[in-house]
C-alpha positions as CSV (number, residue, x, y, z in Angstrom):
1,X,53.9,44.7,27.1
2,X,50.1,45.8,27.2
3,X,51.8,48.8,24.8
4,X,52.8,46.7,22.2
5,X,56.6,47.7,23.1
6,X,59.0,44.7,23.4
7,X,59.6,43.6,27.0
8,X,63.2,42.2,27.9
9,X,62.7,39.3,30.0
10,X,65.1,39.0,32.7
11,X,64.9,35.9,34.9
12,X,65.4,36.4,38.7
13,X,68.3,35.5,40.5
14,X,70.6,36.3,42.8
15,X,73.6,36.2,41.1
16,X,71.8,39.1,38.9
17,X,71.2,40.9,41.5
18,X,67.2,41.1,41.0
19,X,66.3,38.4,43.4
20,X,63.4,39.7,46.5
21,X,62.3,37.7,49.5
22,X,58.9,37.4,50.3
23,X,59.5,40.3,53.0
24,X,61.4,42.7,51.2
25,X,58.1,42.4,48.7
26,X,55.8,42.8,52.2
27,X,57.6,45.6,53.1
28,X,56.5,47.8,50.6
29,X,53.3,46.0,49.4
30,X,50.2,44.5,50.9
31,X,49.7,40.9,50.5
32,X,46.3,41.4,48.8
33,X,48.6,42.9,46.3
34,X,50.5,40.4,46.2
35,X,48.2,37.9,45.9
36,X,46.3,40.0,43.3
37,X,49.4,39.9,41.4
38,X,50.3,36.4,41.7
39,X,46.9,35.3,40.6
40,X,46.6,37.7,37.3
41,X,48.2,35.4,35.5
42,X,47.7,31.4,34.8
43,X,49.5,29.4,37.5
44,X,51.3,27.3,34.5
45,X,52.8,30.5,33.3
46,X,55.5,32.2,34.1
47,X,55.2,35.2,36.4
48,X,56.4,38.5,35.6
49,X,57.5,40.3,38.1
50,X,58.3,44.1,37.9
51,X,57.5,47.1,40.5
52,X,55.0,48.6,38.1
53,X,53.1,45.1,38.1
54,X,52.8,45.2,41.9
55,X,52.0,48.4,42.5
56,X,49.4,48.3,39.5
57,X,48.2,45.0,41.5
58,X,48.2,47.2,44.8
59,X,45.5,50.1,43.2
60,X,43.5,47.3,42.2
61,X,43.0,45.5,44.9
62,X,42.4,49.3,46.7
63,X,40.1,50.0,43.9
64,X,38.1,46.7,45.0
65,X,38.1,48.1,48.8
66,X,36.8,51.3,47.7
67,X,34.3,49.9,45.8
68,X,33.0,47.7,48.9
69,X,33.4,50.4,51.2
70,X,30.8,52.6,48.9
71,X,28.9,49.9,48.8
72,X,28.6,49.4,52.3
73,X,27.8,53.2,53.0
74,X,25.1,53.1,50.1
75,X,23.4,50.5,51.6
76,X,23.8,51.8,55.2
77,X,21.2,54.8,53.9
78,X,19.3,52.6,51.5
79,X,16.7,49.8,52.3
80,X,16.2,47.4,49.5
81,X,13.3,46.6,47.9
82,X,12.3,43.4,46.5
83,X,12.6,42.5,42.7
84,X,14.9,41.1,39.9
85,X,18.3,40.4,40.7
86,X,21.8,41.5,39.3
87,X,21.5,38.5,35.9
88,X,18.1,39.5,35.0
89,X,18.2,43.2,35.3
90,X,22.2,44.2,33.8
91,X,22.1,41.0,31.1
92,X,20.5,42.4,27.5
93,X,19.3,40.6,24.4
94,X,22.1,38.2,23.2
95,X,24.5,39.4,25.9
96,X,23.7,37.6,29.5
97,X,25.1,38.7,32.4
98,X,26.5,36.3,34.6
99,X,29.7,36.8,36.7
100,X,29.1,33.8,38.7
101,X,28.7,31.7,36.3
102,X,31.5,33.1,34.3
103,X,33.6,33.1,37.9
104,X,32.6,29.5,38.5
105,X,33.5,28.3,34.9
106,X,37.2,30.2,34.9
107,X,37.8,28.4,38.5
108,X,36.8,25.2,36.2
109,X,38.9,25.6,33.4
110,X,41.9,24.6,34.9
111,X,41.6,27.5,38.1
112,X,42.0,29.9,35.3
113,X,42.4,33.1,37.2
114,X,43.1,35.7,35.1
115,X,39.4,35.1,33.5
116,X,38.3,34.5,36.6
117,X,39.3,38.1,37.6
118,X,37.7,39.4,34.9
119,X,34.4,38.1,36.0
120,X,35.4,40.1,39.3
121,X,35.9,43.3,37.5
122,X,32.6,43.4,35.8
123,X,30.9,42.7,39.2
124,X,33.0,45.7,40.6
125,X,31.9,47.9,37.6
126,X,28.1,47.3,37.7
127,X,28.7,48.2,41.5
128,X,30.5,51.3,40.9
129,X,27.4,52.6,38.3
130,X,24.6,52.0,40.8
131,X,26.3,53.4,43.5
132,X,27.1,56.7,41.0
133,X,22.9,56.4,39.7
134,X,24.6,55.5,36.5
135,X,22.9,52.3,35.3
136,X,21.0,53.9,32.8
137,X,25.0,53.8,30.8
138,X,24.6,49.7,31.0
139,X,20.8,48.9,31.0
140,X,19.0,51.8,29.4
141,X,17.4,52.7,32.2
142,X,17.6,54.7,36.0
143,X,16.5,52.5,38.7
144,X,15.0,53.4,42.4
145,X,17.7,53.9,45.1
146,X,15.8,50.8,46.6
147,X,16.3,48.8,43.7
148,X,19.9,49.8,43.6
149,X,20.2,48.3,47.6
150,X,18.9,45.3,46.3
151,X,21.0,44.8,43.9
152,X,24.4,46.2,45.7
153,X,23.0,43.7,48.2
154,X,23.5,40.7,46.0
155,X,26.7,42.3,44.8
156,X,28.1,41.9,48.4
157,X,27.2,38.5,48.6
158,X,28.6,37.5,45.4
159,X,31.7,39.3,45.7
160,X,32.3,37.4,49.4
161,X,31.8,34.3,47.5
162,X,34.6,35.2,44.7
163,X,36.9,36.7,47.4
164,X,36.8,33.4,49.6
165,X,37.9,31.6,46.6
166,X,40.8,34.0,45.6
167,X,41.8,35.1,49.1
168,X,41.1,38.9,47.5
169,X,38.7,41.6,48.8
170,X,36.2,39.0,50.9
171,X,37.1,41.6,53.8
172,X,38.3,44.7,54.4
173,X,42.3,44.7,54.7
C-alpha cells in the first residue's frame, strides 16, 4: 500500500463472500465517489477495491466541492480585474504551469486518468491558495483580491472543462 506495507490481494467473488452490487456500494457512497474511485486508477488495471479506498475517494471528491463552493463565494464579493492568466502568473523559471495541457495530454496517453487527476489536483490547490491570500507560498508574491477573481475565474472554467471529461466535480452534487 501507499505505506510500504504488503497488501493481500483478495479477488471478489461471491463465493468469498466479498462480492457488492452496484447499489449496496450507492447506498453508502455517492457516485462522484465512486466514479472518483474508479477512475484513480488506469482502466487496463486492475481495480482495488476496499472501504478505505472509497471513502478516501468520497472526501476527495467533497474536498473538490468545497473547493468550488469557496470559489464561487470569493468571487460572488470579488470583481475581476483584467491581466495574466493562471499559466503565466503560477508557472516559474523551468517549471511551467499548465494543468490543461498536462490534463489534455494524460486524456491522450491512452485516457490515462490517474495523471490526469493529478492535473485536477494542482488546479484545486492553486484555488485553495488564492482563495486563503496564500499565493505568495507558490509565486513569491501577494496578489490584488481582483487579480485573485480573475484568476479563480479561469479556474472555474477550466475545472468545468476537466469535470465534463471525467464526469467529476463539473457541478455541484
Amino acid at each position: 500500500d501507499e505505506h510500504g506495507q504488503r497488501v493481500k490481494v483478495v479477488k471478489m467473488s461471491k463465493s468469498l463472500g466479498n462480492f457488492f452490487t452496484i447499489r449496496e456500494v450507492l447506498a453508502r457512497y455517492t457516485p462522484e465517489a465512486l466514479r472518483t474511485l474508479l477512475l484513480s486508477t488506469h482502466y487496463r488495471g486492475p481495480i482495488a477495491f476496499s472501504e478505505r479506498l472509497v471513502e478516501e475517494a468520497e472526501r476527495r471528491a467533497q474536498r473538490l466541492h468545497e473547493t468550488r463552493r469557496r470559489v464561487r463565494r470569493y468571487l460572488d464579493k470579488n470583481t475581476p480585474e483584467d491581466g495574466p492568466g493562471l499559466e503565466t502568473v503560477f508557472s516559474r523559471p523551468g517549471e511551467p504551469f499548465r494543468p490543461l495541457a498536462d490534463f489534455v495530454e494524460a486524456m491522450e496517453d491512452d485516457f490515462n486518468t490517474p495523471k490526469a487527476f493529478a492535473a485536477q489536483n494542482e488546479l484545486l490547490k492553486v484555488a485553495n491558495l488564492l482563495v486563503d491570500g496564500r499565493e505568495k507560498e507558490l509565486i513569491g508574491q501577494k496578489l490584488k483580491p481582483a487579480q485573485r477573481a480573475r484568476l479563480l475565474g479561469e479556474w472555474t472554467r477550466a475545472m468545468e472543462q476537466l469535470g465534463a471529461v471525467l464526469g467529476v466535480g463539473a457541478a455541484d452534487p
